[in-house]
C-alpha positions as CSV (number, residue, x, y, z in Angstrom):
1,X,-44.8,23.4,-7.0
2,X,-45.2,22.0,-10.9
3,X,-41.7,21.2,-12.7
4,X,-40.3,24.1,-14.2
5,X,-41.8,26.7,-12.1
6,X,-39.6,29.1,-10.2
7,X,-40.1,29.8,-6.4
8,X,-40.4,33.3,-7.9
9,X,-44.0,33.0,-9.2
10,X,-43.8,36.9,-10.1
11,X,-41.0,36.7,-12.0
12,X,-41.8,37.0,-16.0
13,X,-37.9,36.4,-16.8
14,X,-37.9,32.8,-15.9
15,X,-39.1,30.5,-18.4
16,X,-39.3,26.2,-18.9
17,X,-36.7,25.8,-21.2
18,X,-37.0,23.1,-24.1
19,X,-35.7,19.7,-24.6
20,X,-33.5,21.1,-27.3
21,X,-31.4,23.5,-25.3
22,X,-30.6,20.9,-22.9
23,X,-29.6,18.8,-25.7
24,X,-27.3,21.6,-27.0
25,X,-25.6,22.4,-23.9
26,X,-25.0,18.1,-23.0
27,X,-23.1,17.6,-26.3
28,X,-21.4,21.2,-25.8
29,X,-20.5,20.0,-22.1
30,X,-19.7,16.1,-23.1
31,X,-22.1,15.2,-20.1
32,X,-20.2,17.0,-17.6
33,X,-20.9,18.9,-14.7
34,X,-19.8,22.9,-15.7
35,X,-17.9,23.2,-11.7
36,X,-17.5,19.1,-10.1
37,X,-16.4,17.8,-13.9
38,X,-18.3,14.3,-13.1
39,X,-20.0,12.7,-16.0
40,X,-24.0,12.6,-15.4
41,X,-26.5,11.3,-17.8
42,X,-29.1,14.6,-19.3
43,X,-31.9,14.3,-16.3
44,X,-29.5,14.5,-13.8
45,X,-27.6,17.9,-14.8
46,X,-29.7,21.0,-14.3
47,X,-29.9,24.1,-16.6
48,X,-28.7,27.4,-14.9
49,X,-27.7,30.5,-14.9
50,X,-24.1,31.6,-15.1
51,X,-25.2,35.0,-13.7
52,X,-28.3,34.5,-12.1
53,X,-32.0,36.1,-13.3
54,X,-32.3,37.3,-10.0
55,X,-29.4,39.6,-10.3
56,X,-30.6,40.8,-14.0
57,X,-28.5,37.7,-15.9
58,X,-30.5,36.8,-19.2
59,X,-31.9,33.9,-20.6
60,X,-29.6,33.3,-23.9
61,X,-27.7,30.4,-24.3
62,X,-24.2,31.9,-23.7
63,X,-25.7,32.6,-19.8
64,X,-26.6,28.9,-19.5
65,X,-24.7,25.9,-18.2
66,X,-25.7,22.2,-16.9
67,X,-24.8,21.5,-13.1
68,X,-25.1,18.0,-11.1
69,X,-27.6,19.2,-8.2
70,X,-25.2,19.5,-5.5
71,X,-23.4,21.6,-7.8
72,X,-26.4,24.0,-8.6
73,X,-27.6,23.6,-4.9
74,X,-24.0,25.0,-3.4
75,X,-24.1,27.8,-6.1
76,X,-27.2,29.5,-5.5
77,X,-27.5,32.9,-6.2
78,X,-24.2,33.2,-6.6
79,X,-22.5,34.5,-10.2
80,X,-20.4,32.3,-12.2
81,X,-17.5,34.3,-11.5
82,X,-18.3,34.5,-8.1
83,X,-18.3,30.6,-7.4
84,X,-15.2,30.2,-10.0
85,X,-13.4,32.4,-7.1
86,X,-14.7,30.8,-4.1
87,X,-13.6,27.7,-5.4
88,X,-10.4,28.7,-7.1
89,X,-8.1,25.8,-5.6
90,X,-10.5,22.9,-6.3
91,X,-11.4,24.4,-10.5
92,X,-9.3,25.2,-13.3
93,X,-7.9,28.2,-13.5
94,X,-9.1,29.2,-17.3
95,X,-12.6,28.6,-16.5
96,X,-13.2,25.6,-18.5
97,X,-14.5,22.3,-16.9
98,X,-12.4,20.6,-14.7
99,X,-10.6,17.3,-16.5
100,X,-11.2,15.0,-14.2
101,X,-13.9,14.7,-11.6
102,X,-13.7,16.8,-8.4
103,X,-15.0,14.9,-5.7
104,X,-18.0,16.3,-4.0
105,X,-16.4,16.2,-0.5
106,X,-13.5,18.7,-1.3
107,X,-16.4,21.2,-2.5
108,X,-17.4,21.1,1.1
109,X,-14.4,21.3,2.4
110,X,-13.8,24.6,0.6
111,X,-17.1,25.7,1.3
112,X,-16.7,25.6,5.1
113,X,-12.7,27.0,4.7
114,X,-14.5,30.1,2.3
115,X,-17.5,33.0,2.7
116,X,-19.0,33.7,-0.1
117,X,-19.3,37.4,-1.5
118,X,-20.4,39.8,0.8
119,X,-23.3,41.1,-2.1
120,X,-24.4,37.6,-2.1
121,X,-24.7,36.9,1.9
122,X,-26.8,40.5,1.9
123,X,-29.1,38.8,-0.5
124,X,-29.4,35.7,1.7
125,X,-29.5,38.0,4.6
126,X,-32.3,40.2,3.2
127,X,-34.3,37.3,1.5
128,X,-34.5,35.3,4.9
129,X,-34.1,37.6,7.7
130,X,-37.4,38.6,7.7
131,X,-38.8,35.3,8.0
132,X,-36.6,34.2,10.5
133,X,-37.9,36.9,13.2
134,X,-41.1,36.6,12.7
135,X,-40.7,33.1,13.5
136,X,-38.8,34.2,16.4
137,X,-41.8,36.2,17.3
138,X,-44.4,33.7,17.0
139,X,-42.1,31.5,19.1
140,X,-42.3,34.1,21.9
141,X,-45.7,34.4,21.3
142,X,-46.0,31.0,21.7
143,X,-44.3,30.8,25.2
144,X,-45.8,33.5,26.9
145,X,-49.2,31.4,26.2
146,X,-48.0,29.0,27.4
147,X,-47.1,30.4,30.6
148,X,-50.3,32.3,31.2
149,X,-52.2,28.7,30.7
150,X,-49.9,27.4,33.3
151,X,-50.9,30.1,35.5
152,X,-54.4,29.7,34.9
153,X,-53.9,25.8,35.6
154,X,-52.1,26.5,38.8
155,X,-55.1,29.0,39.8
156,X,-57.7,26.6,38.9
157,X,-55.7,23.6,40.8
158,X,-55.5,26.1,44.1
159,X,-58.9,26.8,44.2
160,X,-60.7,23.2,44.0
């Protein structure tokens, strides 16, 4: 996959931002993290979507934010709103960034204490449930071969 390209290939929404917007939202941010509050240099926050393209969020400026990786990672589809109140112990009530950094540990902490949405697991369930059983059915696939070969070999071994 090239840098800047979406797993969504289809998807004419999604676009490379440039250098500028980055910029922007850096000095808007003071170089922090938008959820863990730690201060990264630019190429290590991420652009992304307060509410998600996936689940019709725009690309203007007032839907954008700039997230460490783990951050970004641990949000996924998820909305803004939706993280904000998954993680409402660990980040500031009034939305804004948190004032001193939040260690990465307590997020997954909280993660393992919380679920996340119910509208978000049925995307993760839909997105990947059809992957995982076929896989599961290649997988039995795979083991009744095998057990016919060891037939076959225990034929073949019988007869000589």
């Amino acid at each position: 996959m090239r840098r800047g390209d979406s797993p969504n290939y289809s998807d004419p929404r999604r676009i490379v931002f440039p250098r500028s917007v980055k910029n922007q939202l850096f000095m808007a941010q003071k170089g922090r993290c938008s959820y863990c509050g730690r201060v990264h240099r630019i190429r290590y926050l991420e652009i992304d979507h307060k509410h998600p393209i996936s689940r019709g969020g725009g690309n203007e400026i007032g839907n954008l934010q700039l997230l460490c990786t783990p951050c970004n990672m641990r949000k996924g589809i998820q909305s803004d709103q939706e993280f904000r109140h998954r993680y409402r112990r660990l980040l500031p009530a009034d939305g804004a960034i948190s004032p001193h950094p939040i260690p990465q540990d307590d997020f997954t902490h909280e993660t393992k204490r919380t679920r996340a949405p119910w509208e978000v697991r049925a995307i993760y369930h839909e997105r990947f449930s059809t992957y995982r059983w076929s896989w599961r059915g290649d997988a039995r696939r795979l083991v009744a071969l095998m057990v016919i070969v060891i037939i076959v070999a225990v034929a073949i071994a019988q007869n000589c």
